[in-house]
PyMOL Python script that loads the backbone (N, CA, C, O; Angstrom):
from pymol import cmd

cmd.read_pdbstr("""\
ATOM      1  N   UNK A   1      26.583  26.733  21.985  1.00  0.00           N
ATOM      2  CA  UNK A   1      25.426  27.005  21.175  1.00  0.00           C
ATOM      3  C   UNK A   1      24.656  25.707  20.943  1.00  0.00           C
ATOM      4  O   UNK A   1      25.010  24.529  20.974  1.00  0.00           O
ATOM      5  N   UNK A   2      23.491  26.302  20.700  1.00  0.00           N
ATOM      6  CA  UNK A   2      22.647  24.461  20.629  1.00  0.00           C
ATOM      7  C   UNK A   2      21.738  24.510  19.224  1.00  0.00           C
ATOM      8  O   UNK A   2      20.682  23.978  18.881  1.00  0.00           O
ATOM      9  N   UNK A   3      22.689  25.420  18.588  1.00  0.00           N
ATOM     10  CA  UNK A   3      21.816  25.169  17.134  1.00  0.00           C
ATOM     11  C   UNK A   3      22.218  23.526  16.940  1.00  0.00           C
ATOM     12  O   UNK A   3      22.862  22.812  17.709  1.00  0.00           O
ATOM     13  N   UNK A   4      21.389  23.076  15.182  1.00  0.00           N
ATOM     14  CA  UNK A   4      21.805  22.053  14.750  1.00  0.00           C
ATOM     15  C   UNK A   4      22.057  22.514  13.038  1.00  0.00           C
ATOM     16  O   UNK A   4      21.845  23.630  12.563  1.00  0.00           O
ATOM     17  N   UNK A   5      22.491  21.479  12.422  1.00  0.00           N
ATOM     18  CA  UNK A   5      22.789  21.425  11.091  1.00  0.00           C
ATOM     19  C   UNK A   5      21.687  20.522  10.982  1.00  0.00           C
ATOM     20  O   UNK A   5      21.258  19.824  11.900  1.00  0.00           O
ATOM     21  N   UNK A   6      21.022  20.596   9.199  1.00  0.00           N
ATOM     22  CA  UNK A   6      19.369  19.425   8.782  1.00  0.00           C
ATOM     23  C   UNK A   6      20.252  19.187   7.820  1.00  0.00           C
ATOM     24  O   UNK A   6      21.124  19.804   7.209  1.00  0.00           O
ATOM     25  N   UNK A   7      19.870  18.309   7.848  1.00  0.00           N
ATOM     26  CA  UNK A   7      20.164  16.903   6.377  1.00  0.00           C
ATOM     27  C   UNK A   7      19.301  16.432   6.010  1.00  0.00           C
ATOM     28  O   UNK A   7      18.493  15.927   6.789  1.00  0.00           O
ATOM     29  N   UNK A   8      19.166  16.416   4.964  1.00  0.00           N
ATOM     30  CA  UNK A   8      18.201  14.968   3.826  1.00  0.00           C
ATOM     31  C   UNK A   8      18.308  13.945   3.562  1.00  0.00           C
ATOM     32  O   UNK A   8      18.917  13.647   2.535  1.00  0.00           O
ATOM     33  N   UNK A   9      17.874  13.190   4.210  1.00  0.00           N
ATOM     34  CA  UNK A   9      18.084  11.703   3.210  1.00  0.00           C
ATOM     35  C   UNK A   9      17.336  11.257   2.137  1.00  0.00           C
ATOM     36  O   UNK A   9      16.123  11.047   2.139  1.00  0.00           O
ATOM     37  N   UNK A  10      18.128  11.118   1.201  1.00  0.00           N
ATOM     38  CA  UNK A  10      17.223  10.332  -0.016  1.00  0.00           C
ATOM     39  C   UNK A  10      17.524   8.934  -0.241  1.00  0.00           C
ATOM     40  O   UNK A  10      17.375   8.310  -1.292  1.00  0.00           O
ATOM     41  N   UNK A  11      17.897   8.579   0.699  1.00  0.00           N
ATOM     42  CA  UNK A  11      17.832   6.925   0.397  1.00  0.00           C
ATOM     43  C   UNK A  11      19.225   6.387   0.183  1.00  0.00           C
ATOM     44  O   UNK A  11      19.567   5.309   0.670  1.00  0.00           O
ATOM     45  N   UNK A  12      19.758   6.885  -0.301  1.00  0.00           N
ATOM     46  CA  UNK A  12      21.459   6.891  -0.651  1.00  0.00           C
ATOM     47  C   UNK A  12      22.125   7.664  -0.254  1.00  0.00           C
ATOM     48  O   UNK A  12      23.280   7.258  -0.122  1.00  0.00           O
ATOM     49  N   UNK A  13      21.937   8.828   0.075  1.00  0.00           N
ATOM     50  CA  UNK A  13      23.221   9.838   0.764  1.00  0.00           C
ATOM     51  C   UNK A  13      22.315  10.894   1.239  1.00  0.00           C
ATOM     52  O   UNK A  13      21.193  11.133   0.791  1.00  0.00           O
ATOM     53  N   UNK A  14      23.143  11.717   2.542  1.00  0.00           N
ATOM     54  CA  UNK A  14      22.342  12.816   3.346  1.00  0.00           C
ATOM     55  C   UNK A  14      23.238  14.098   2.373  1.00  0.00           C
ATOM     56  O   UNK A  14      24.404  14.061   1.980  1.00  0.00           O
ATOM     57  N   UNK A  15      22.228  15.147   2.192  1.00  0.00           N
ATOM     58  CA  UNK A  15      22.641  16.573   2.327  1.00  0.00           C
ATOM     59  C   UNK A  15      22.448  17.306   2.768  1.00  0.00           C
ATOM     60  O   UNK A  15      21.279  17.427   3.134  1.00  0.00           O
ATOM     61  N   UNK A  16      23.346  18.301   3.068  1.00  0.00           N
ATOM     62  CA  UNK A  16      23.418  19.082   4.226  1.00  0.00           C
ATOM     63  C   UNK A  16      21.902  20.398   3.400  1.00  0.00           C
ATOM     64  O   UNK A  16      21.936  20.683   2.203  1.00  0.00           O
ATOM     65  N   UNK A  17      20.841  20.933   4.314  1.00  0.00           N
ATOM     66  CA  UNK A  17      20.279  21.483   3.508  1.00  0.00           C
ATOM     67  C   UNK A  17      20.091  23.118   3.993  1.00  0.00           C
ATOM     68  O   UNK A  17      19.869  24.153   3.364  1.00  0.00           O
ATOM     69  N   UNK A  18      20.295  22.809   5.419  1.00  0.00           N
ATOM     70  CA  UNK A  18      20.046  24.093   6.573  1.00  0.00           C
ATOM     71  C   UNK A  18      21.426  23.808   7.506  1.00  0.00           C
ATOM     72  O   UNK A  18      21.582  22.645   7.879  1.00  0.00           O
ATOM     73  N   UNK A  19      22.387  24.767   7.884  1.00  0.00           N
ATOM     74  CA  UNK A  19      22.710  24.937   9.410  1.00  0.00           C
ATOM     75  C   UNK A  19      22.444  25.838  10.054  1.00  0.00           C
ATOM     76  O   UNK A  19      21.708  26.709   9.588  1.00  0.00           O
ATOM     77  N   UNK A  20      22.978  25.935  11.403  1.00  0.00           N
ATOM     78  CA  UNK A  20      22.633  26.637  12.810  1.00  0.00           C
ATOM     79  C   UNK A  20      21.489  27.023  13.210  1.00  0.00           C
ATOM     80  O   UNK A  20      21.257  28.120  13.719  1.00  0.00           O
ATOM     81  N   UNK A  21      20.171  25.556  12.869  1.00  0.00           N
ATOM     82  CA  UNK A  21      19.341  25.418  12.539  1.00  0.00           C
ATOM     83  C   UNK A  21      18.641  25.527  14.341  1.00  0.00           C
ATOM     84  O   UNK A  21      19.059  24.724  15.175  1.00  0.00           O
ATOM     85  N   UNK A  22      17.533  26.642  14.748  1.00  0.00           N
ATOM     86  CA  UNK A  22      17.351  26.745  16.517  1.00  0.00           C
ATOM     87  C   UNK A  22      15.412  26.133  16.226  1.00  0.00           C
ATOM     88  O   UNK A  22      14.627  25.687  17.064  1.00  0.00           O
ATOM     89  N   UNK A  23      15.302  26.263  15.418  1.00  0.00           N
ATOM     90  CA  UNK A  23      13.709  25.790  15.575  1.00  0.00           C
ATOM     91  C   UNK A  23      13.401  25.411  14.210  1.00  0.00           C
ATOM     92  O   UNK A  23      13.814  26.059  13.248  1.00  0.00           O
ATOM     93  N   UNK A  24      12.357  23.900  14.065  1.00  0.00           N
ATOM     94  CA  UNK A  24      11.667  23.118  14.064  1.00  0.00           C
ATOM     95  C   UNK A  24      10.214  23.662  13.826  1.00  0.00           C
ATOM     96  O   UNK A  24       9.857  24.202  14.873  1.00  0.00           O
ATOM     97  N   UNK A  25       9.306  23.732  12.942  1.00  0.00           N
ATOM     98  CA  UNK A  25       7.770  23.788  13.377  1.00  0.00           C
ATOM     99  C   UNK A  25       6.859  22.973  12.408  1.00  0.00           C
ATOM    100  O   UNK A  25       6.713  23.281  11.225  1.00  0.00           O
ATOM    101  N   UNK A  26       6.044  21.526  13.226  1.00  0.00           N
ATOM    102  CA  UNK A  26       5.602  20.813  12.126  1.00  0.00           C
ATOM    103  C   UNK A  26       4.322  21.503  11.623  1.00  0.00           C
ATOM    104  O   UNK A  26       3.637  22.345  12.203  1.00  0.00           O
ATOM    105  N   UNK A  27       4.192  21.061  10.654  1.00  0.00           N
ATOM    106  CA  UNK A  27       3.153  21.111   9.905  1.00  0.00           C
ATOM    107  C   UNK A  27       2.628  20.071   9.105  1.00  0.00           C
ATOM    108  O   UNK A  27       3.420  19.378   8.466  1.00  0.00           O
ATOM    109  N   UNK A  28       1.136  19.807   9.029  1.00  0.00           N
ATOM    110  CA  UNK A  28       0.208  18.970   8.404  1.00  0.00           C
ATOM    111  C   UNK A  28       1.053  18.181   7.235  1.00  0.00           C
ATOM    112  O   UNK A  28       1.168  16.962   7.105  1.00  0.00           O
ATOM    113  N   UNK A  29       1.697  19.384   6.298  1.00  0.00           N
ATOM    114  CA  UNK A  29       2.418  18.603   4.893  1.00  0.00           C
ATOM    115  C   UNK A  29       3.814  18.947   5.182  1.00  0.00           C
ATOM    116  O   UNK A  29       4.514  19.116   4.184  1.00  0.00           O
ATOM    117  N   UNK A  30       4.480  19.116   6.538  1.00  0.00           N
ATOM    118  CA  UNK A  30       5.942  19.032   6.248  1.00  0.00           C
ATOM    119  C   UNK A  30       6.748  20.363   7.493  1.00  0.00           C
ATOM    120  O   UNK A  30       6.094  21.231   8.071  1.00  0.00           O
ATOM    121  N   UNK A  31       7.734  20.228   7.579  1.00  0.00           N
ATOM    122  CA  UNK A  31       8.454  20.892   8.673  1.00  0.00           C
ATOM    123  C   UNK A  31       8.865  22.591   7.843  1.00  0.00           C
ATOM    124  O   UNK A  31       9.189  22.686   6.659  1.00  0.00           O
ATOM    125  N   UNK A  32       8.753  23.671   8.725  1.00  0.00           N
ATOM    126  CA  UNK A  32       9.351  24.751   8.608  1.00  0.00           C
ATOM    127  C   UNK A  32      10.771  24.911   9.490  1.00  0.00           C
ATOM    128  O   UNK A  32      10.885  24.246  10.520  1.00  0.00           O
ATOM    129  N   UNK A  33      11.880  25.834   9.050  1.00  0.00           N
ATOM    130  CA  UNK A  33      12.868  25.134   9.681  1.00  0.00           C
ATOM    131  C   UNK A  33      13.800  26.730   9.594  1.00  0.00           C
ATOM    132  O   UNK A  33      14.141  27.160   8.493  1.00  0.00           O
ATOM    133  N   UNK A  34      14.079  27.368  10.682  1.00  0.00           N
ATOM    134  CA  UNK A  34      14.237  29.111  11.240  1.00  0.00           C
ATOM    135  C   UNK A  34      15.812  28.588  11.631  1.00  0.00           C
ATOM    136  O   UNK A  34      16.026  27.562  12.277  1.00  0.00           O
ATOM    137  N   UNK A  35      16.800  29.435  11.147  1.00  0.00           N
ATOM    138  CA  UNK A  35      18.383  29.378  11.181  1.00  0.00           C
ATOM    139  C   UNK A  35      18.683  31.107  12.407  1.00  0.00           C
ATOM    140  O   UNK A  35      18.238  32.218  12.117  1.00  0.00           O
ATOM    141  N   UNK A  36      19.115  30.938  13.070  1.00  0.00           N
ATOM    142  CA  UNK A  36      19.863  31.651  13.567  1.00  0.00           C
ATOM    143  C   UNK A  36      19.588  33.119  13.121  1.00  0.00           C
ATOM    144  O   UNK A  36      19.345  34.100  13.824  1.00  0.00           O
ATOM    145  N   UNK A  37      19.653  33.050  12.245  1.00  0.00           N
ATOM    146  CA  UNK A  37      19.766  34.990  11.481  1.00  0.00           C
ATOM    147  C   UNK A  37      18.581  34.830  10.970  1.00  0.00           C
ATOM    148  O   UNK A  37      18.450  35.464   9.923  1.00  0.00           O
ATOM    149  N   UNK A  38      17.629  34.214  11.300  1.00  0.00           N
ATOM    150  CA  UNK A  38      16.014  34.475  10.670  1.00  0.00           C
ATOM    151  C   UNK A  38      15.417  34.071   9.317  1.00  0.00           C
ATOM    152  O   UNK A  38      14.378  34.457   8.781  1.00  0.00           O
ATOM    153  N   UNK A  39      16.867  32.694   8.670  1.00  0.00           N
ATOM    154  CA  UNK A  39      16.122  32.836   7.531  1.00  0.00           C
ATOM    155  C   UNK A  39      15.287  31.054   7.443  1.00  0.00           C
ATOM    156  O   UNK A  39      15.594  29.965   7.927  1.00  0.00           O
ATOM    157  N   UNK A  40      14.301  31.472   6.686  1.00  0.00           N
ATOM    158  CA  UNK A  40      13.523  30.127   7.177  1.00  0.00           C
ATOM    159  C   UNK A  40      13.017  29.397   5.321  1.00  0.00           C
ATOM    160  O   UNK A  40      12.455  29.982   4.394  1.00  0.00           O
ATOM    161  N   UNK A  41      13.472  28.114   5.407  1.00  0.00           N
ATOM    162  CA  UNK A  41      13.071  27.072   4.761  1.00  0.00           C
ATOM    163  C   UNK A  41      11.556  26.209   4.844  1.00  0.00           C
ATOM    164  O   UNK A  41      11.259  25.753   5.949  1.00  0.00           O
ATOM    165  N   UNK A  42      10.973  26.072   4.137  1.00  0.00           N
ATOM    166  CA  UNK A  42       9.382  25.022   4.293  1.00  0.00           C
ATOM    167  C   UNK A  42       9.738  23.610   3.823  1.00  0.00           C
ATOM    168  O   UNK A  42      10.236  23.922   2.741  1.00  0.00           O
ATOM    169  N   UNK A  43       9.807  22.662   3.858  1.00  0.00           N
ATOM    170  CA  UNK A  43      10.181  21.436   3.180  1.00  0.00           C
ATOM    171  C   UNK A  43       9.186  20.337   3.959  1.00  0.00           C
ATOM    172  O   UNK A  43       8.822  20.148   5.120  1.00  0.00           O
ATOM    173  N   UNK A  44       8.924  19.640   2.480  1.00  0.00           N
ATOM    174  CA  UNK A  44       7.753  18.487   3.049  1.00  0.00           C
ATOM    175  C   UNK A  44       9.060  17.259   3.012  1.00  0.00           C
ATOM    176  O   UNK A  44       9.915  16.848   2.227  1.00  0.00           O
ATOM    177  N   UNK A  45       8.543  16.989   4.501  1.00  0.00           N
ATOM    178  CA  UNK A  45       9.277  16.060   5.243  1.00  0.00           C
ATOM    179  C   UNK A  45       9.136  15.767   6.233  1.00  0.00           C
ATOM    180  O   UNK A  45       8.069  16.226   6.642  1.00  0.00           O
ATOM    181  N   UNK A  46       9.911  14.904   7.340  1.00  0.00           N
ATOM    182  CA  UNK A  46       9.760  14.543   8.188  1.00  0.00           C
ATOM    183  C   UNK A  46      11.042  14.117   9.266  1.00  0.00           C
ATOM    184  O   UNK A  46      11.984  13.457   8.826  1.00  0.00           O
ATOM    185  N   UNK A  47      11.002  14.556  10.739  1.00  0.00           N
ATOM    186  CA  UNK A  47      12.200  13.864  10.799  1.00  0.00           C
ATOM    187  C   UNK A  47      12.109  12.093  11.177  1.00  0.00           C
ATOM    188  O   UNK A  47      11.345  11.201  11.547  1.00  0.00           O
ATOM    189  N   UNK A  48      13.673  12.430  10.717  1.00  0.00           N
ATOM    190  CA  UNK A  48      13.927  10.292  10.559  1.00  0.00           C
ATOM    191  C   UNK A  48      15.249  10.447  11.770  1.00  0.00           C
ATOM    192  O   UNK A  48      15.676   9.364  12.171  1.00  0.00           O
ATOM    193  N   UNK A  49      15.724  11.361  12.199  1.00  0.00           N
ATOM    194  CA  UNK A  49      16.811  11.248  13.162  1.00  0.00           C
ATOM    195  C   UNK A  49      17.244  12.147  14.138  1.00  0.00           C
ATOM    196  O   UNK A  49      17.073  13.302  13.748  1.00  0.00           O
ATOM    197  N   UNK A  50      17.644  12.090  15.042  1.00  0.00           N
ATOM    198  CA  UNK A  50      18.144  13.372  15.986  1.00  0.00           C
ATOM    199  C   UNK A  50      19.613  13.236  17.390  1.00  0.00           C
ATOM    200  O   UNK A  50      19.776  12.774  18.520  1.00  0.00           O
ATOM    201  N   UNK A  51      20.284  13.897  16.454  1.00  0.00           N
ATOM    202  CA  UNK A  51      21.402  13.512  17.250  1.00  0.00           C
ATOM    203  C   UNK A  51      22.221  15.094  17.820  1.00  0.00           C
ATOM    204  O   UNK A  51      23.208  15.673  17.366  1.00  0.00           O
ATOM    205  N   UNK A  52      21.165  15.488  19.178  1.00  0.00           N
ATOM    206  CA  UNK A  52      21.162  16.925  19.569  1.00  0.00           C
ATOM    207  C   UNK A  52      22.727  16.936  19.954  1.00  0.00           C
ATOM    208  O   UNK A  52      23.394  17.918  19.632  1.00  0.00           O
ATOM    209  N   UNK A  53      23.309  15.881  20.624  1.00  0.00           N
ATOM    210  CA  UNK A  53      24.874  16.098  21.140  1.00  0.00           C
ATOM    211  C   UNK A  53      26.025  16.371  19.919  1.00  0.00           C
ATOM    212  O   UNK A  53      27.023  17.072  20.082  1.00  0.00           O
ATOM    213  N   UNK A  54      25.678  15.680  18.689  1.00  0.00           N
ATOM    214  CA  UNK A  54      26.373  15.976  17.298  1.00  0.00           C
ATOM    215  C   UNK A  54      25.759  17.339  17.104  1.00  0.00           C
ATOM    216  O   UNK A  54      26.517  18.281  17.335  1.00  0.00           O
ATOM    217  N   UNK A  55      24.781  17.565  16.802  1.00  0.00           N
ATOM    218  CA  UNK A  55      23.802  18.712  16.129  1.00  0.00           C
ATOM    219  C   UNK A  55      23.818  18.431  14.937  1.00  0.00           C
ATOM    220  O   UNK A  55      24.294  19.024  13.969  1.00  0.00           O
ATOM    221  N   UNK A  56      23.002  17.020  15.090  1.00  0.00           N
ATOM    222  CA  UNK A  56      22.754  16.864  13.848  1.00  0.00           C
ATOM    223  C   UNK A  56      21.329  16.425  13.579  1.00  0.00           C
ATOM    224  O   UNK A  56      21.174  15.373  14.199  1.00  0.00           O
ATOM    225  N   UNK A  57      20.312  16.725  12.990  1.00  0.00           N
ATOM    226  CA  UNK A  57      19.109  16.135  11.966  1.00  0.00           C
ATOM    227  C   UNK A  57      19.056  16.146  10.879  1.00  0.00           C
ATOM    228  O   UNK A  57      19.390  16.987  10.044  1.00  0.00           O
ATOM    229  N   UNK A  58      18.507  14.937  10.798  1.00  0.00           N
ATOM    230  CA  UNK A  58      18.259  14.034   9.469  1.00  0.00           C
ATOM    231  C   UNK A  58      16.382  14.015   9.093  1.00  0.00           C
ATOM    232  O   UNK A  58      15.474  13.947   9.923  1.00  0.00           O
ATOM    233  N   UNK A  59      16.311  14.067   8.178  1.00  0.00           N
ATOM    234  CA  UNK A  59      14.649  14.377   7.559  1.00  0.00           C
ATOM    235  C   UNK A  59      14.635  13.284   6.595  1.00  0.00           C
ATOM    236  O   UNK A  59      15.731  12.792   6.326  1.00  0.00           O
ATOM    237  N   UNK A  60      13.691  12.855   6.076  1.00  0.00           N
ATOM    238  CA  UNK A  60      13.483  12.322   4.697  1.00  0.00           C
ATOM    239  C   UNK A  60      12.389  12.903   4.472  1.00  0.00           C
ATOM    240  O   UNK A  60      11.748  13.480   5.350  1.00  0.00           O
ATOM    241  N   UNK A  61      11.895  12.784   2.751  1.00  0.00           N
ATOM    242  CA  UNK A  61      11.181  13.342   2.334  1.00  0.00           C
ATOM    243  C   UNK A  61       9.702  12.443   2.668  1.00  0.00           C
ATOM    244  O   UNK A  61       9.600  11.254   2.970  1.00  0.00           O
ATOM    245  N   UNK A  62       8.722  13.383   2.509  1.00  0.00           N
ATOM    246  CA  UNK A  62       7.252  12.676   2.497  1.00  0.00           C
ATOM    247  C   UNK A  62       7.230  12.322   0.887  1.00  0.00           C
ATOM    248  O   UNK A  62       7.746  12.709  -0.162  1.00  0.00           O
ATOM    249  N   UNK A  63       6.092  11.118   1.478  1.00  0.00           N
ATOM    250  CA  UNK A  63       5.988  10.409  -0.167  1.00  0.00           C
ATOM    251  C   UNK A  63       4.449  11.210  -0.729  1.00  0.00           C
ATOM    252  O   UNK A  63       4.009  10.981  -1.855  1.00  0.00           O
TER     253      UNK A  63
END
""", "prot")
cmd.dss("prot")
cmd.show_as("cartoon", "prot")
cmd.util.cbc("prot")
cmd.orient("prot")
């Protein structure tokens, strides 16, 4: 499977916020972010990392 797990960084520690995470869609003020079973998150952010062989992304927030 080639989902991923999203994380947050706030500067001090990542949290886990989404997994089996298959699509990504930017937007002007921030990423929309569609899991496997259809359920979808909006978060203003950005990504800061991508590590597709872990399945892992990392976001931080917009200022």
């Amino acid at each position: 499977m080639c989902e991923s797990n999203v994380y947050l960084n706030d500067g001090k520690s990542e949290k886990m916020i989404m997994e089996s995470v298959d699509t990504i869609e930017p937007y002007e003020n921030g990423l929309k972010l569609s899991d496997i079973f259809g359920k979808q998150l909006f978060i203003q952010a950005r990504i800061k990392d991508m590590t597709l062989l872990n399945h892992r992304i990392i976001l931080e927030k917009l200022s």
